[in-house]
N, C-alpha and C positions, 0 to 999 in steps of 0.2 A: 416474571413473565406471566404470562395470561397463561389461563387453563388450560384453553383449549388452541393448540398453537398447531398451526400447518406445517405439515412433516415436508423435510426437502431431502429426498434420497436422492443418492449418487453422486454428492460432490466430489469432487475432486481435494484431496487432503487442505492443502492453500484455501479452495474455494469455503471448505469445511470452516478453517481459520479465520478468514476474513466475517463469514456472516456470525460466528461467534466475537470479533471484535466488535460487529457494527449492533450486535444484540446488546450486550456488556454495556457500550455508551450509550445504547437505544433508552436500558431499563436501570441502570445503573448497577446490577447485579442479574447473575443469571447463578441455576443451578444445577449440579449434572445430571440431576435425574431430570431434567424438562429440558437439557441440552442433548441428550442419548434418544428421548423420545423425538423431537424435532429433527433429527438425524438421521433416526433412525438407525441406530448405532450404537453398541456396545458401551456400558457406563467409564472401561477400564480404556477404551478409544477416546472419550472426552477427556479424561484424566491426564490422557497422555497428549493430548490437543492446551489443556488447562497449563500443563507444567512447560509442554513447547513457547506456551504466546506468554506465560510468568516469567522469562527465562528471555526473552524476547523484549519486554517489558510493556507488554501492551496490556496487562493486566495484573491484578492483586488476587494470588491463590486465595480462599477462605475454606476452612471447611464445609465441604458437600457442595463448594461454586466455586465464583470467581469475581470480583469487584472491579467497578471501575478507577481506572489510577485515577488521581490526583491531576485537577488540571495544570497547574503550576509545576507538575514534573514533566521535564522532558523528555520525549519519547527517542529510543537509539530509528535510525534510519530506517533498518528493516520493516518494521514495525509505520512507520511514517510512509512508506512506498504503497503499505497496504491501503493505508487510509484514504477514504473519500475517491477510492480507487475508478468508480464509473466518472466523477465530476473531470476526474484528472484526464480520463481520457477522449473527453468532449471539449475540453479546452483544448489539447494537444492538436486534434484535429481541426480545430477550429484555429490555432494559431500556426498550424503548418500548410493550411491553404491558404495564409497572407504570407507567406513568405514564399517571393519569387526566386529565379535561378539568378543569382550575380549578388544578390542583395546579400549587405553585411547586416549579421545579426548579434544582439549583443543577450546572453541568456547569464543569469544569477545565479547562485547557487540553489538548491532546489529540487524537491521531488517530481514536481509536475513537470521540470522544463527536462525531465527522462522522460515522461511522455511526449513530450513534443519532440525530441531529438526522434523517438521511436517512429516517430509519423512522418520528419521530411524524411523527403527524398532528393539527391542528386545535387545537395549543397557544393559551393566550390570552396565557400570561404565561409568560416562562421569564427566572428571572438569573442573571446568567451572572457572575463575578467578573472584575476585570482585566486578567489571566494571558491570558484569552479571546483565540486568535489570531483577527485582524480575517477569513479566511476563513468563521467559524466561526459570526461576527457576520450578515456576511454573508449567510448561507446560512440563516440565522435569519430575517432582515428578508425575503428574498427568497420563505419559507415564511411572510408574513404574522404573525412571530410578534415581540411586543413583547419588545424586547432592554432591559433595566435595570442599570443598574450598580450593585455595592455595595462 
């Protein structure tokens, strides 16, 4: 990371998490002592942020940082909900203002089409294929919205 790096106090833990993922594949390496400074936060708080998103698998512990995984590994879900988090929810809204009330929609399986499900509203019917992870389902039923399999 660059020397001289703009401090961002007051995240919120997550929010903490996330611009530590998107620094990591920003620079391909980040370190605690420029991750504490940038935070503004206790070197034993990044540690414990380090070992959370290790553990997670959104990164490679190293001593005194943290590396960027390996692009050919695959990331567990949690860790993929984070990612590209602003893009995902600009698409969401953008595909939940094409979708009228009556209209069948068919969504994949997938972290961004959580955000889209997040964004409609007042669906009656939506099918969903297979693939559909059971969160996805979920959060469907939970929005009152009829889940069909095909």
């Amino acid at each position: 990371m660059e020397a001289s790096v703009a401090v961002e106090k007051g995240l919120l833990i997550e929010e903490r998490r996330r611009r530590i993922c998107d620094l990591v594949r920003e620079h391909g390496r980040v370190t605690v002592e420029d991750l504490s400074k940038r935070f503004d936060t206790s070197v034993v708080t990044i540690r414990l942020d380090r070992t959370a998103l290790e553990a997670a698998g959104a990164l490679t512990r190293a001593r005194g940082g943290a590396l960027a995984r390996r692009e050919d590994d695959d990331l567990p879900i949690v860790i993929k909900q984070t990612l590209h988090h602003a893009e995902k929810i600009r698409i969401a809204k953008a595909a939940a203002a094409l979708i009228k009330d009556g209209e069948t929609i068919v969504l994949d399986s997938g972290t961004t089409n959580v955000s889209v499900i997040a964004k409609v509203d007042q669906l009656h019917i939506l099918i969903t294929d297979t693939a559909a992870r059971e969160d996805v389902v979920e959060e469907l039923r939970r929005r009152g919205v009829d889940v069909r399999w095909v």
